[in-house]
C-alpha positions as CSV (number, residue, x, y, z in Angstrom):
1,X,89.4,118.5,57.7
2,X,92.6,116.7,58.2
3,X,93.7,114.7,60.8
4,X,96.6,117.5,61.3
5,X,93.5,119.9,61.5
6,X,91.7,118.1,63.8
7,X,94.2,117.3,66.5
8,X,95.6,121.2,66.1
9,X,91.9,122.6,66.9
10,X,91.6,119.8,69.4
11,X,94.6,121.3,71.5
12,X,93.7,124.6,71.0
13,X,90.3,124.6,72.4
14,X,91.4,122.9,75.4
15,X,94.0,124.9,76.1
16,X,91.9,127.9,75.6
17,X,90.3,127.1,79.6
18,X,93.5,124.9,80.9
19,X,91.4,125.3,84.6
20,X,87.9,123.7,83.3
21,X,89.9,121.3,81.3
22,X,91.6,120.1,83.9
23,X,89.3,120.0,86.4
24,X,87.3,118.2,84.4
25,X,89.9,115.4,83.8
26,X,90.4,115.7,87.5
27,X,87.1,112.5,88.1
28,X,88.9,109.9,85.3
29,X,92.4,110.8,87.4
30,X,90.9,110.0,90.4
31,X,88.5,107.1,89.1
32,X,91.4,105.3,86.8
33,X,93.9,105.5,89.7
34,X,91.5,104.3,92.1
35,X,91.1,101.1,90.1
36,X,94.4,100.6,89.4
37,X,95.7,101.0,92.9
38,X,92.7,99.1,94.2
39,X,92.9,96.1,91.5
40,X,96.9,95.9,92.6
41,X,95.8,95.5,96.2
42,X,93.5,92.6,95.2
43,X,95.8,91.0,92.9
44,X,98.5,91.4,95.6
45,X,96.8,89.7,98.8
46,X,95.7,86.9,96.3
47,X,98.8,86.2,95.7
48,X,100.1,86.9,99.2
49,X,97.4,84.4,100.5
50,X,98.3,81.7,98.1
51,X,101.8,82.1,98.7
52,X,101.1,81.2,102.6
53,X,99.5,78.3,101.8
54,X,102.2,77.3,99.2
55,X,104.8,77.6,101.9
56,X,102.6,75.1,104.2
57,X,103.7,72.3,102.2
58,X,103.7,70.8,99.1
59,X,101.1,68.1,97.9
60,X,99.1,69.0,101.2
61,X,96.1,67.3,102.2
62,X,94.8,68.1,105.5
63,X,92.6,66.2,108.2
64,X,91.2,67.6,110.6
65,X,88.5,66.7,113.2
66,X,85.4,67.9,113.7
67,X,81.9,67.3,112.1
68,X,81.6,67.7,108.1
69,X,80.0,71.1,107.0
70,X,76.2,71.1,105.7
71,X,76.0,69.8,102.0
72,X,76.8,72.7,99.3
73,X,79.9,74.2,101.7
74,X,76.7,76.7,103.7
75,X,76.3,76.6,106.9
76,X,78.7,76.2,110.3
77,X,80.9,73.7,111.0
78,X,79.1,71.4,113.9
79,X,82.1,71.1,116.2
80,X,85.7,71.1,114.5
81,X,88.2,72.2,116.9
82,X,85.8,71.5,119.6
83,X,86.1,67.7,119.4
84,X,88.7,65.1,119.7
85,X,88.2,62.4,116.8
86,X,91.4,61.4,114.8
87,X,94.0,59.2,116.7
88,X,97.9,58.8,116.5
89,X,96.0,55.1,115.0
90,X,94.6,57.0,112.6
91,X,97.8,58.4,111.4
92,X,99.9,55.5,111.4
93,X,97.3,53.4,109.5
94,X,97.1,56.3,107.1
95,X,100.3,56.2,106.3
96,X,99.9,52.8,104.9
97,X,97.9,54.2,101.7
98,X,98.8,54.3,98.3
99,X,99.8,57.4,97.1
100,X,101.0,58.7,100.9
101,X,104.5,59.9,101.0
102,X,104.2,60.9,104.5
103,X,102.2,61.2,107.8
104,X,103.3,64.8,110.1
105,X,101.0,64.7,113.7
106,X,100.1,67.3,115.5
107,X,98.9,68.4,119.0
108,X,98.1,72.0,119.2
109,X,97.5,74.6,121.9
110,X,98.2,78.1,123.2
111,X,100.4,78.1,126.4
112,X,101.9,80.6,128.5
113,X,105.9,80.0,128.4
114,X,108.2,81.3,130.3
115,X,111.6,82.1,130.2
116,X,114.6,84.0,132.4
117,X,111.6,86.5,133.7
118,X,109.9,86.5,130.3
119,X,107.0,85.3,129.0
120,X,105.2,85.1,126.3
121,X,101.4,83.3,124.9
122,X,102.0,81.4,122.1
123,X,101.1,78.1,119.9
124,X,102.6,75.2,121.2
125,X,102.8,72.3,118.4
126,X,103.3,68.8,119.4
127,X,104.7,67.1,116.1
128,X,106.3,64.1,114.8
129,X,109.7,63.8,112.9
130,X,107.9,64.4,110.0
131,X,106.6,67.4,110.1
132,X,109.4,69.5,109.1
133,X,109.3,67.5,105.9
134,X,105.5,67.9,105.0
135,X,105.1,71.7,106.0
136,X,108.4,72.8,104.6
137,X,110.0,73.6,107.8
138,X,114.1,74.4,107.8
139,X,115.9,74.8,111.2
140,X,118.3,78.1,111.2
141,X,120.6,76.5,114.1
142,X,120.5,73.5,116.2
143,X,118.2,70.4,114.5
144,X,114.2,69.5,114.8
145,X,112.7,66.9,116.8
146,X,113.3,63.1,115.8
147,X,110.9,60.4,116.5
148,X,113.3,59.0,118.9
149,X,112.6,61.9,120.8
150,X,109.3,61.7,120.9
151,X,109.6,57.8,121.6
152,X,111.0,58.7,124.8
153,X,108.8,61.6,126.1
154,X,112.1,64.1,125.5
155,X,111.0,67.5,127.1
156,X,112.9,69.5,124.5
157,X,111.9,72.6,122.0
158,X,112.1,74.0,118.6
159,X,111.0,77.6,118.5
160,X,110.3,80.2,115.8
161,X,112.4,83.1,115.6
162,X,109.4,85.3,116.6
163,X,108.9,83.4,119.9
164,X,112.8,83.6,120.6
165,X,112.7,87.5,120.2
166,X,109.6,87.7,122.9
167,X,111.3,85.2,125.6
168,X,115.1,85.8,125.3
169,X,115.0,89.6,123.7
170,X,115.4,92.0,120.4
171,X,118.9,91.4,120.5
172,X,118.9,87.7,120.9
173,X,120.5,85.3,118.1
174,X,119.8,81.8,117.4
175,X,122.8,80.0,118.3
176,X,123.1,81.6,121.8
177,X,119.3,79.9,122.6
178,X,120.3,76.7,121.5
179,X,120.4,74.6,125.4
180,X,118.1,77.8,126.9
181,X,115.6,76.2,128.8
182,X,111.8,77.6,128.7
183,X,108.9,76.1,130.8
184,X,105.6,75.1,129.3
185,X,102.9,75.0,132.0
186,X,105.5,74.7,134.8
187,X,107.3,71.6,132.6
188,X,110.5,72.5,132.2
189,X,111.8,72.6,127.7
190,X,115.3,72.4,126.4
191,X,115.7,73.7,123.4
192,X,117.6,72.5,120.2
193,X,116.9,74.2,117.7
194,X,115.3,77.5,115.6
195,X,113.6,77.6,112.7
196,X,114.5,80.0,109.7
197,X,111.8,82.9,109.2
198,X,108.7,82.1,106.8
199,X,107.4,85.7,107.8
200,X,103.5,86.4,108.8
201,X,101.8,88.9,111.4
202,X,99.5,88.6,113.7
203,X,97.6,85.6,114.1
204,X,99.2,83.8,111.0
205,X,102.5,84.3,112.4
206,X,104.0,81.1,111.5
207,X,107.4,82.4,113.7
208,X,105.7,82.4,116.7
209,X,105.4,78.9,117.8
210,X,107.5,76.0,119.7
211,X,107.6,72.6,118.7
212,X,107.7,69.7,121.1
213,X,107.4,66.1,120.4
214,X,104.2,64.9,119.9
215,X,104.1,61.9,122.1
216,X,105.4,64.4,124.7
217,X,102.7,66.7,124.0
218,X,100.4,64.1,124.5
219,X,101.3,63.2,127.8
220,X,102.2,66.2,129.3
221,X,99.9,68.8,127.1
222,X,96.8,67.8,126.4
223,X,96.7,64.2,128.0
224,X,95.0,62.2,125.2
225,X,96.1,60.4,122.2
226,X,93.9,62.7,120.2
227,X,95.6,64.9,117.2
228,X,94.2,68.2,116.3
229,X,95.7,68.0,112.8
230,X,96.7,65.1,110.6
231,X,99.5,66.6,107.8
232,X,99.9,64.1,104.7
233,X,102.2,64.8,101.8
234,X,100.9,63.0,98.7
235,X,103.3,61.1,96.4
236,X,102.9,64.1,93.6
237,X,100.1,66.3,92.6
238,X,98.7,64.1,90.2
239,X,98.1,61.8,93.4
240,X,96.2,64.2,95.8
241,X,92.8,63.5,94.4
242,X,93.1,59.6,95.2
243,X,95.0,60.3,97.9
244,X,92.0,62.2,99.4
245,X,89.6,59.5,98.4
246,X,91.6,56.6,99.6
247,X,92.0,58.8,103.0
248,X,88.2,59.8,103.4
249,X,87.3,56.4,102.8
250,X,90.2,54.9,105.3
251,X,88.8,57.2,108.4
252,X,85.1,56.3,107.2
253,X,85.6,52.9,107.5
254,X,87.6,53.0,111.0
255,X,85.0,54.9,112.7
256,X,82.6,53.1,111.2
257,X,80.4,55.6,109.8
258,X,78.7,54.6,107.0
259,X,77.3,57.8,105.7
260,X,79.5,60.4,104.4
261,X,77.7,63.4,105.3
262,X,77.7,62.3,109.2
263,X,81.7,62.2,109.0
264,X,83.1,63.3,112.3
265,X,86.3,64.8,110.4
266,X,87.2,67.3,107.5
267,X,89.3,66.0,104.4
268,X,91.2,69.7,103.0
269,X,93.0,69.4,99.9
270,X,96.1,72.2,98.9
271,X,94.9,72.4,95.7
272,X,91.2,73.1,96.7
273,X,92.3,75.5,99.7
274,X,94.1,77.7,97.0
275,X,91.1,78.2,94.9
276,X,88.7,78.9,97.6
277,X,91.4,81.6,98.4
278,X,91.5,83.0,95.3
279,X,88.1,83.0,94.5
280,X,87.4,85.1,97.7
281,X,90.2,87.5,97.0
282,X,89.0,87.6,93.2
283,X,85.7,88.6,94.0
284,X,86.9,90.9,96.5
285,X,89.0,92.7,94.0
286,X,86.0,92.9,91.8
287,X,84.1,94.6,94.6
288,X,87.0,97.1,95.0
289,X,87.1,97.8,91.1
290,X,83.3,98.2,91.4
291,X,83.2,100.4,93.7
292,X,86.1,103.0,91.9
293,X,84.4,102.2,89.3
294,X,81.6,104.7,90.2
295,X,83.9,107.4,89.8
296,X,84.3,106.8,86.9
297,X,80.9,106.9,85.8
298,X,81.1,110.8,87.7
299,X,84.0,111.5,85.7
300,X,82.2,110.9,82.4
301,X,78.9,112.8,83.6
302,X,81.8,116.0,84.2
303,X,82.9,115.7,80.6
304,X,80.0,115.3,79.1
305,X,78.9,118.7,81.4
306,X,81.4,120.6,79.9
307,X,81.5,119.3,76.3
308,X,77.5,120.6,76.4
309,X,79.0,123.7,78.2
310,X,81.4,124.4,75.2
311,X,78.7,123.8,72.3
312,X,76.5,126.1,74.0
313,X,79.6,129.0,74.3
314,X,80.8,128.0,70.7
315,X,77.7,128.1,69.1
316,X,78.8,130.8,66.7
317,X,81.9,129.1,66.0
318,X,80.0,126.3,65.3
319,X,77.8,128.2,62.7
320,X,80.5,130.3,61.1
321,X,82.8,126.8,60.8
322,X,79.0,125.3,59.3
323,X,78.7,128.7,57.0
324,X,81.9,128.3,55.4
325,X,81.8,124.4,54.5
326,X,82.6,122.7,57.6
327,X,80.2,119.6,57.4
328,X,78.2,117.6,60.3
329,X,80.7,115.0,60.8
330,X,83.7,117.8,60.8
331,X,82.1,119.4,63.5
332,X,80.9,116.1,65.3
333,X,84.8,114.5,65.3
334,X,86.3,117.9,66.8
335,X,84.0,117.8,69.7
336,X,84.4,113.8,70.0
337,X,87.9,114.5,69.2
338,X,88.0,117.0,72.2
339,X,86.4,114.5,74.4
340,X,88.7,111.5,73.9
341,X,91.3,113.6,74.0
342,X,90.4,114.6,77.7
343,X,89.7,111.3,79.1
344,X,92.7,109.6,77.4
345,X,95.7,112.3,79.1
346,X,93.2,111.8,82.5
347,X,93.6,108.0,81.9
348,X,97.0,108.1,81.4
349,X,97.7,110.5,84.2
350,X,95.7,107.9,86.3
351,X,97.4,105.2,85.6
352,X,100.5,106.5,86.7
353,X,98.8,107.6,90.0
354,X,97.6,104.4,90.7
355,X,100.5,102.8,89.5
356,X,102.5,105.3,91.7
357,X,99.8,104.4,95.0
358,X,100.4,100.2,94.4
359,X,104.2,100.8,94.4
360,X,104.4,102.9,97.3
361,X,102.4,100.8,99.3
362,X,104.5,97.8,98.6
363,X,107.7,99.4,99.3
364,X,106.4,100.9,102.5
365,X,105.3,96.9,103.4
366,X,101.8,98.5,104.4
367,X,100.2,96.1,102.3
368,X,101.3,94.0,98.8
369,X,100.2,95.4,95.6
370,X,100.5,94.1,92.0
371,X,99.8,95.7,89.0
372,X,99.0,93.9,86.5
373,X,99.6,94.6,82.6
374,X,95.7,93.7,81.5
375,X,94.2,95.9,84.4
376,X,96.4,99.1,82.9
377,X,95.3,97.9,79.3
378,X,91.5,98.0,80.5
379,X,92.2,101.1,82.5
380,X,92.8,102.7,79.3
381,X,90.3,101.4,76.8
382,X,87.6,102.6,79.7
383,X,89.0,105.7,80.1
384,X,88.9,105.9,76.1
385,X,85.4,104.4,75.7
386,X,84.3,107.0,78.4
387,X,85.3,110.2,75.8
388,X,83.4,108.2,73.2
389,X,80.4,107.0,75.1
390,X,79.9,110.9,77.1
391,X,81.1,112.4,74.3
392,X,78.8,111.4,71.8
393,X,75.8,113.0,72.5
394,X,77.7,116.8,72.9
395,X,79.3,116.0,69.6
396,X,76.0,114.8,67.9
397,X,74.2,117.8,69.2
398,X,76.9,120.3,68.0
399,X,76.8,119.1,64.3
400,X,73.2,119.2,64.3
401,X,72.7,122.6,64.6
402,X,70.9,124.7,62.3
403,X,74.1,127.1,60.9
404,X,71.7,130.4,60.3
405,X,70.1,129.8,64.1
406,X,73.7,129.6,65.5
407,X,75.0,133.0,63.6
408,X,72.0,134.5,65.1
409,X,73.5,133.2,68.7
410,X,73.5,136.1,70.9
């Protein structure tokens, strides 16, 4: 039988019951599609997520206070956030390291603000001049804090675009806020400047939020000289490792702890941040692909339910095709044939419904999906592998048959 043959027969026999034949595809459209839309999602939030924590800053390396986690990363952090352990001292002798290009402070807290009637609950960061350097900040109209500022206790403001549109309205723009005046628990804020959008929801909305000066924040805000994050930008890349050493090392010996483990503050590299990330999203994806995976797994019992349906039906067929020359492995490819073909057009038509899914999710802005070429390719070599692999045994038993037993078929 030639190929020609084959694939002619193939066709034929499927179309002969389009309604079973498609149903029966209907589990490897649903079961590629589900991975493929599902495996976009993944692959979209990873990217999503490490694209936030790009846009903090670049060559990042973050302190903050609070005790170290238990050894191997398990366990719950034994106070960070709750405690007040790294100085303004800190930072400034930080800044003295090799390898440091630069030290951003910060004093954080939620306040109610108030503005004209409005008001609003929102993060209130007291930073330094440097902070608009270190976490990538750019100001849309007006200009950010200087240290000057913050030299002299200047009650002025910086706000996010998100924060704007909750105190001064949807209609507000950002050069018509610029000398508004906002209180912070009762103090009364100028403002000087906005920040351009870096985009977020909820409560990684890095729009809504007001910068103050931090040595304003200090004595106005929270009342200490403690900072609830240290920001340092390393020299390059290459440098961040050292840089985090030299750092852990620095704060060690100033709070004169001599065992690492009892450290009463966190040492957060970019670089390692981003893994972590990604290696939660990855194995999140995985989970997803598992779980569509299943039915997948349904989708090959169906064809392998109705390839055993068909032998049974074309037994005749089968023995009059045996009785006039048609050997075992003639008989075993059209059914395999039949098979593949199946799961193949389902894989293909799943593909595009997953494809189709991932696209209309991310132009919707429901969520971020990404498809990527190597999921599609695997897509379809499993959906292929499925016609084999649940295909076989239908095939196997067909050519098998005894030709005289099969004429006899009633």
């Amino acid at each position: 039988m030639t190929t020609n043959d084959l694939f002619h027969e193939t066709m034929t026999a499927l179309g002969a019951n389009k309604a079973r034949s498609g149903l029966t595809m209907l589990g490897i459209v649903i079961g590629i599609g589900s991975v493929i839309a599902l495996v976009a999602i993944g692959n979209g939030a990873q990217a999503s997520i490490s694209s936030s924590i790009q846009s903090l800053g670049s060559n990042l390396i973050i302190v903050t206070p609070g005790a170290q986690r238990n050894p191997g990363g398990f366990g719950v952090s034994t106070g960070r956030g709750g405690v007040k352990t790294i100085t303004r001292d800190d930072a400034t002798a930080v800044g003295n390291v090799s390898g440091v290009a630069t030290v951003a402070q910060e004093i954080s807290g939620r306040y109610q603000v108030t503005a004209k009637g409005t008001n609003t609950n929102t993060t209130v960061d007291g930073v330094n001049g440097d902070y608009a350097t270190v976490r990538n900040i750019e100001i849309d109209q007006g200009a950010f804090l200087s240290d000057g500022q913050s030299a002299t206790l200047a009650k002025v403001a910086v706000i996010g675009p998100t924060t704007m549109t909750d105190l001064f309205g949807d209609t507000a723009v950002a050069n018509d806020v610029i000398g508004q005046q906002i209180r912070i628990k009762g103090i009364v804020f100028t403002i000087i400047g906005v920040t351009v959008s870096k985009g977020g929801s909820g409560f990684t909305n890095s729009d809504d939020i007001i910068y103050i000066p931090v040595q304003t924040a200090a004595r106005y805000l929270a009342g200490d000289e403690y900072l609830t994050t240290m920001d340092i930008q390393a020299t390059s890349a290459d440098a961040m490792t050292q840089v985090q050493a030299d750092v852990t090392a620095l704060l060690l010996t100033r709070h004169k702890i001599s065992d690492p483990t009892q450290a009463d503050f966190s040492v957060l590299n970019q670089a390692d941040i981003v893994a972590t990330a990604s290696s939660v999203t990855g194995t999140f994806t995985l989970l997803l692909a598992a779980i569509a995976a299943i039915s997948l797994v349904v989708g090959g019992i169906g064809i392998m339910n109705m390839m055993l349906t068909n032998v049974t039906e074309r037994t005749r067929e089968i023995g009059l095709r045996k009785a006039i020359g048609a050997t075992e492995r003639d008989i075993s490819n059209q059914f395999l044939m039949e098979s593949i073909v199946l799961t193949v057009i389902g894989g293909a038509i799943g593909i595009t419904l997953g494809w189709s899914i991932a696209t209309l999710l991310t132009l919707t802005g429901l969520l971020t999906a990404s498809v990527s070429l190597s999921s599609v390719l695997i897509a379809f070599g499993v959906s292929a592998a499925i016609g084999i692999v649940f295909g076989w045994y239908p095939a196997r038993r067909a050519a098998r048959m005894n030709p005289i037993d099969a004429l006899r078929y009633e």
